[in-house]
ZALOMI-963865 format. One record per residue (C-alpha): residue number from 1; x negated, y negated, z negated. Coordinates in steps of 0.1 Angstrom, whole numbers, plus 5000, padded with zeros to 4 digits. Each point is the difference from the previous one (the first is absolute). Example, Ala and Ser with C-alpha at 12.3 -4.5 7.8 and 13.67 -1.06 7.14 Angstrom:
<torlos>
<num:1; X:4877; Y:5045; Z:4922>
<num:2; X:4986; Y:4966; Z:5007>
</torlos>
This chain:
<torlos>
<num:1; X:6457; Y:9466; Z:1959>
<num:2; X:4996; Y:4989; Z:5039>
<num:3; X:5025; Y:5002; Z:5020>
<num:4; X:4987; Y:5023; Z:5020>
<num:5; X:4990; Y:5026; Z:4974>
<num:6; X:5038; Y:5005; Z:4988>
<num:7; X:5011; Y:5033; Z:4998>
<num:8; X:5033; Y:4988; Z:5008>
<num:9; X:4989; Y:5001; Z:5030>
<num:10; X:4983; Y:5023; Z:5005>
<num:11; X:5034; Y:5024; Z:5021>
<num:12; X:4995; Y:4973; Z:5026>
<num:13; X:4964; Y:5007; Z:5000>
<num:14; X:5004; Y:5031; Z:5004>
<num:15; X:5032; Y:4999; Z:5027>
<num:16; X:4969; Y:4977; Z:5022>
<num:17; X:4977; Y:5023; Z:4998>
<num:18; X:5022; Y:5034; Z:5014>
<num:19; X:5019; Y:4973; Z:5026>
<num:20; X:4966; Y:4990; Z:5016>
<num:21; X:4982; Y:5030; Z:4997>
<num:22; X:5037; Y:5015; Z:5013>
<num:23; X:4991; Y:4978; Z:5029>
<num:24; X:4961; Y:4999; Z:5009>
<num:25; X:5003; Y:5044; Z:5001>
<num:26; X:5037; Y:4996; Z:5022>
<num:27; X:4977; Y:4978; Z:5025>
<num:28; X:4966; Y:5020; Z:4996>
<num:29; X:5010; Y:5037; Z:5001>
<num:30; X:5031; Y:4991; Z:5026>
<num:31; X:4978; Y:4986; Z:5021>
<num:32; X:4986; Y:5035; Z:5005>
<num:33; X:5036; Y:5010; Z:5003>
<num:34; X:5013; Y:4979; Z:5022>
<num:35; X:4968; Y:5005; Z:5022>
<num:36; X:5009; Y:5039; Z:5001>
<num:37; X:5035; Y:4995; Z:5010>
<num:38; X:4993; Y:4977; Z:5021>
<num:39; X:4973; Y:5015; Z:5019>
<num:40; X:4972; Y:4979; Z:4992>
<num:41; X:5023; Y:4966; Z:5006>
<num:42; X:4977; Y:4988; Z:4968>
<num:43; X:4966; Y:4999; Z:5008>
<num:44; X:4972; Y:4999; Z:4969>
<num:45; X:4993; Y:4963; Z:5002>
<num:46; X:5039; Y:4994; Z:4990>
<num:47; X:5000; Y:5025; Z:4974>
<num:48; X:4970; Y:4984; Z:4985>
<num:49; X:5011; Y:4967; Z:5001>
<num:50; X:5034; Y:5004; Z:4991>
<num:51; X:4994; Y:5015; Z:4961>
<num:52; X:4977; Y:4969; Z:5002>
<num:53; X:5028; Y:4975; Z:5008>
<num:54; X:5024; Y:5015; Z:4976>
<num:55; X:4973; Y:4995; Z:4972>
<num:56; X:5001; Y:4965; Z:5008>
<num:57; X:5034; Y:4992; Z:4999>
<num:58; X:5009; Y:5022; Z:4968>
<num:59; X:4973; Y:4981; Z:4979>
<num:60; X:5013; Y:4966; Z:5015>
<num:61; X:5041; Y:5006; Z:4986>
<num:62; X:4992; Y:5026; Z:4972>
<num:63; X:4965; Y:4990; Z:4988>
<num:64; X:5012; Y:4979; Z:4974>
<num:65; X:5022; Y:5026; Z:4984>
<num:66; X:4977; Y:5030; Z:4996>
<num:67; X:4964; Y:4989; Z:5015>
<num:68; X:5011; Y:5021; Z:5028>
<num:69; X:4969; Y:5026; Z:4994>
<num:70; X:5017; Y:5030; Z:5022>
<num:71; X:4976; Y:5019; Z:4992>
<num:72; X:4987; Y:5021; Z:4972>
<num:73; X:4963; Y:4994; Z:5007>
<num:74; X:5011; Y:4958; Z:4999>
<num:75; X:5016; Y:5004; Z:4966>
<num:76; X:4966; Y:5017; Z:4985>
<num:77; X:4980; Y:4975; Z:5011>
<num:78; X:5018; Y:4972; Z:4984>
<num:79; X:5004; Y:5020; Z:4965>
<num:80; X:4959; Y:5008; Z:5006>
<num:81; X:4997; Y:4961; Z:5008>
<num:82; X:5021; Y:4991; Z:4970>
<num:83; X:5024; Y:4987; Z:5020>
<num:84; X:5029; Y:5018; Z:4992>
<num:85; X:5004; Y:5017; Z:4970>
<num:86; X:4999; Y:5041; Z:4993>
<num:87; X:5034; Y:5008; Z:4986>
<num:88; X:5017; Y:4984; Z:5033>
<num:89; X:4982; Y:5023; Z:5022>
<num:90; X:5017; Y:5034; Z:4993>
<num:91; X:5034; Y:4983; Z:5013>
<num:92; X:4982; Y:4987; Z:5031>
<num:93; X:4988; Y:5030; Z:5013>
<num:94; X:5030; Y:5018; Z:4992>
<num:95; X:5019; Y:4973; Z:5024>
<num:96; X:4973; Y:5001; Z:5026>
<num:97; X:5001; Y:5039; Z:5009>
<num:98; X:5041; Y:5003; Z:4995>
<num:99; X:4999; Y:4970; Z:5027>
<num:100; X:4978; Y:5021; Z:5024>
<num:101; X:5020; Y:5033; Z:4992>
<num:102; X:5032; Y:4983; Z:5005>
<num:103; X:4990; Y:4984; Z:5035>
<num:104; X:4987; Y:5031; Z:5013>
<num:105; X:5032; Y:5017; Z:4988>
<num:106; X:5018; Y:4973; Z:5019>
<num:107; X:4981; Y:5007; Z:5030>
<num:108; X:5008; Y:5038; Z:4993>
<num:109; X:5041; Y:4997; Z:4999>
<num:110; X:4997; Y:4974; Z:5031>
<num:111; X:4979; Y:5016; Z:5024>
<num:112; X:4985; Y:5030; Z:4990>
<num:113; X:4967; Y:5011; Z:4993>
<num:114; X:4984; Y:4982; Z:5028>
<num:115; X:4963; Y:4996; Z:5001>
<num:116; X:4999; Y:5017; Z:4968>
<num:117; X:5016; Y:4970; Z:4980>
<num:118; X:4971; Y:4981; Z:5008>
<num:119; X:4972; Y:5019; Z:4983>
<num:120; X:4968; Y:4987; Z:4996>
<num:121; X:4970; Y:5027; Z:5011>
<num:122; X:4967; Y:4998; Z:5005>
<num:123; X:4991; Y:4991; Z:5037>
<num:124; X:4993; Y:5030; Z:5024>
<num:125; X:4960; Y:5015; Z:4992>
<num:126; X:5002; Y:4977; Z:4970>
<num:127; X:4996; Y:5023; Z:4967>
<num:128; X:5013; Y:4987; Z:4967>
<num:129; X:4976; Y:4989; Z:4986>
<num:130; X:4993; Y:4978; Z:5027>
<num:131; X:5038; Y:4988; Z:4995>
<num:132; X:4991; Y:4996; Z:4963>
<num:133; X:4968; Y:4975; Z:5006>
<num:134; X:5024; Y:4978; Z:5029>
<num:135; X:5025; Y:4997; Z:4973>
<num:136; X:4978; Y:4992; Z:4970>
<num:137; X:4987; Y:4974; Z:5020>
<num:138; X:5025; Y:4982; Z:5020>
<num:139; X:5018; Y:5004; Z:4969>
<num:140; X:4968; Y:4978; Z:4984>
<num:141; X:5010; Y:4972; Z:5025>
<num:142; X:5037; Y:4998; Z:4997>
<num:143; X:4997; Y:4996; Z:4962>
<num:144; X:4969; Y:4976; Z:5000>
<num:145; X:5025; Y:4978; Z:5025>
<num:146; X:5028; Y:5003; Z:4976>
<num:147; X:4980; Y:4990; Z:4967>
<num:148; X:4982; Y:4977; Z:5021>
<num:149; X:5033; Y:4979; Z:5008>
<num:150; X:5016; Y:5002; Z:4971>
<num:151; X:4971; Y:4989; Z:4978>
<num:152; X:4996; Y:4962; Z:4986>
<num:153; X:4972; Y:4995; Z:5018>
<num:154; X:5016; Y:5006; Z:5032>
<num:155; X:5042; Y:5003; Z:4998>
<num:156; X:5008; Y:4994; Z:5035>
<num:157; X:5043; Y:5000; Z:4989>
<num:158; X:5013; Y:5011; Z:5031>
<num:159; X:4969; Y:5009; Z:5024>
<num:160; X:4989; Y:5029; Z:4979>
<num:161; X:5032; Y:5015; Z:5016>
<num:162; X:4982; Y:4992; Z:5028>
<num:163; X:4966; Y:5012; Z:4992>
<num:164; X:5015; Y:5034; Z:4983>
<num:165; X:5024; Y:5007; Z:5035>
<num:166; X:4970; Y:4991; Z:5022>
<num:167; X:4973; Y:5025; Z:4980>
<num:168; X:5028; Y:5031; Z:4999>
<num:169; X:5007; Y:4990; Z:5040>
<num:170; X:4960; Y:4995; Z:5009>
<num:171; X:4990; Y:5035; Z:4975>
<num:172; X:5029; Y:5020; Z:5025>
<num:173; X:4989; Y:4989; Z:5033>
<num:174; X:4964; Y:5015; Z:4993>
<num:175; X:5003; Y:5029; Z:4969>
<num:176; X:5037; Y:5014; Z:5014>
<num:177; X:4982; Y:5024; Z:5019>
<num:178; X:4978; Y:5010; Z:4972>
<num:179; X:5026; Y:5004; Z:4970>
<num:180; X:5026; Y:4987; Z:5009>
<num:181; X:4992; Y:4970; Z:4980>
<num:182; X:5024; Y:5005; Z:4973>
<num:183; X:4983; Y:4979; Z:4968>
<num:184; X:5027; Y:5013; Z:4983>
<num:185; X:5010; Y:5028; Z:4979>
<num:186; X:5034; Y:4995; Z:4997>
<num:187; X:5008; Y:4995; Z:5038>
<num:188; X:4979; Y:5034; Z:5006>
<num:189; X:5020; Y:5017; Z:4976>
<num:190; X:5033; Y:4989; Z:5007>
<num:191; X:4998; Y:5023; Z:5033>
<num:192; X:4982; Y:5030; Z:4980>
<num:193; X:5027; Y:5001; Z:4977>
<num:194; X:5025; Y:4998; Z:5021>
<num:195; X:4987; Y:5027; Z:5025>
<num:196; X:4989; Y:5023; Z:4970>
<num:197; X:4962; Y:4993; Z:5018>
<num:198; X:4967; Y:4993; Z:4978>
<num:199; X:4976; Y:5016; Z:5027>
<num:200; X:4970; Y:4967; Z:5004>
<num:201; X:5021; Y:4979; Z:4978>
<num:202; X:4974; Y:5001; Z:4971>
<num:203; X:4980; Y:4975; Z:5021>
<num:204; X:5029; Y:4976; Z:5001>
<num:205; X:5003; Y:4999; Z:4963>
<num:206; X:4967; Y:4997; Z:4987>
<num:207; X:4983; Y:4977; Z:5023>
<num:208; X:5024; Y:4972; Z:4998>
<num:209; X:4993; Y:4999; Z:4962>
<num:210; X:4966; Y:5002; Z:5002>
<num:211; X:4994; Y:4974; Z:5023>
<num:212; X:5025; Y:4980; Z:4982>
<num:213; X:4974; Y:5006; Z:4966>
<num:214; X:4972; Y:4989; Z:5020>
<num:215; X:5019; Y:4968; Z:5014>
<num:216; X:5002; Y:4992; Z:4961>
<num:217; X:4963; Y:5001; Z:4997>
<num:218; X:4995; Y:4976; Z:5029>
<num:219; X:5026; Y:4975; Z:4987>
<num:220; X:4979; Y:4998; Z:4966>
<num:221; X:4967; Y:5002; Z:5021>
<num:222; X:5017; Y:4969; Z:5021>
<num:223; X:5023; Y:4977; Z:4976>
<num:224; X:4991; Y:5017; Z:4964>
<num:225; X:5028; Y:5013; Z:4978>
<num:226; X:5037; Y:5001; Z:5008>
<num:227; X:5029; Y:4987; Z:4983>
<num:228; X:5001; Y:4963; Z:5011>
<num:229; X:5037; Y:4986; Z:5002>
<num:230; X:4999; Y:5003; Z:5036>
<num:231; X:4992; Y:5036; Z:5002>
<num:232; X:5024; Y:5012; Z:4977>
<num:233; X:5030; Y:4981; Z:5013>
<num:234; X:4992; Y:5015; Z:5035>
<num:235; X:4999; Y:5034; Z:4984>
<num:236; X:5030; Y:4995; Z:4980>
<num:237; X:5023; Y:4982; Z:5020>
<num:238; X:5017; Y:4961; Z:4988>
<num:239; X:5032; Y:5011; Z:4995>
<num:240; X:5024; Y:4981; Z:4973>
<num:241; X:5026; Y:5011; Z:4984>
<num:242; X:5029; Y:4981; Z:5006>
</torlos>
């Protein structure tokens, strides 16, 4: 068995995934807190950028543990890729929304309910559905960037930290006002559950996946069929066990 598949580690795994998704929804929902209590202090480039950032660094010192996918729609794809396998994914996504729920909850007991805990919304005049489509398809690009990276064609080792903080930054700075440009279900519903609010969420939890889907078929269109050496270990992390 590799290393990296060993359900003895799997806790850690799973510990990596609710830490850093813990920390991308404390940094991309407070920023809409922090903005509200502060009076507009943040402006919307830094609260674009920042989740961006964070991305970055949590796939550069937890990466190797879990894959750092932080994301629901991320670990699809790589179980549609064949990158990572089925039976892991239940415990992923399980990790992924109690990270959100438990940051907003933080952000809850410090400061209050402050620009509603950092919901995401559709813009103002923008209708769900329009919300839907944004998030399908920056959702599309995110994904295609992360398969892209992490594929042995084209493992970039550190830079696809790079490439994957750089595309969440560059998709805020012009989608934010759309949707809020979530591309992902779990930091959307980490707010909704906390708030006991699922008004326009539906959006936020079926485009990401979609999109996702459709990255799938590009990565086959683009580099064939998944499950090279390279693209699983980037999915499933290179943990050893002592």
């Amino acid at each position: 068995m590799l290393d990296f598949d060993d359900p003895a580690l799997e806790w850690r795994r799973l510990f990596s995934e609710l830490l850093g998704t813990f920390m991308l929804v404390l940094v991309g929902a407070g920023a809409g807190v922090v903005s509200a209590l502060s009076h507009g202090a943040v402006s919307r480039a830094t609260a674009v950028a920042a989740p961006g950032l964070t991305v970055l660094a949590i796939i550069l010192f937890m990466g190797a543990v879990s894959g750092a996918h932080l994301n629901p729609a991320v670990t699809l794809a790589f179980s549609l890729r064949g990158d990572f396998p089925w039976r892991r994914v239940p415990g992923y996504l399980v990790a992924q929304i109690m990270g959100a729920v438990l940051a907003c909850l933080f952000l809850w007991g410090a400061y209050g309910k402050a620009g509603g805990l950092g919901v995401t919304l559709p813009g103002s005049g923008i209708t769900d559905w329009q919300a839907f489509v944004t998030e399908g398809v920056l959702s599309v690009g995110l994904v295609s960037t992360i398969l892209g990276t992490a594929s042995r064609a084209q493992n970039v080792g550190a830079l696809s930290a790079v490439a994957v903080g750089g595309y969440i930054a560059a998709a805020g700075f012009w989608a934010s006002p759309l949707s809020g440009a979530s591309m992902n279900p779990a930091r959307s519903l980490g707010p909704a559950l906390v708030l006991g609010r699922f008004d326009h969420l539906w959006p936020y939890l079926v485009g990401p996946p979609l999109g996702a889907a459709v990255a799938v078929g590009f990565a086959w269109i683009l580099r064939g069929r998944g499950g090279d050496p390279g693209g699983v270990a980037a999915a499933s992390g290179r943990l050893s066990n002592p």
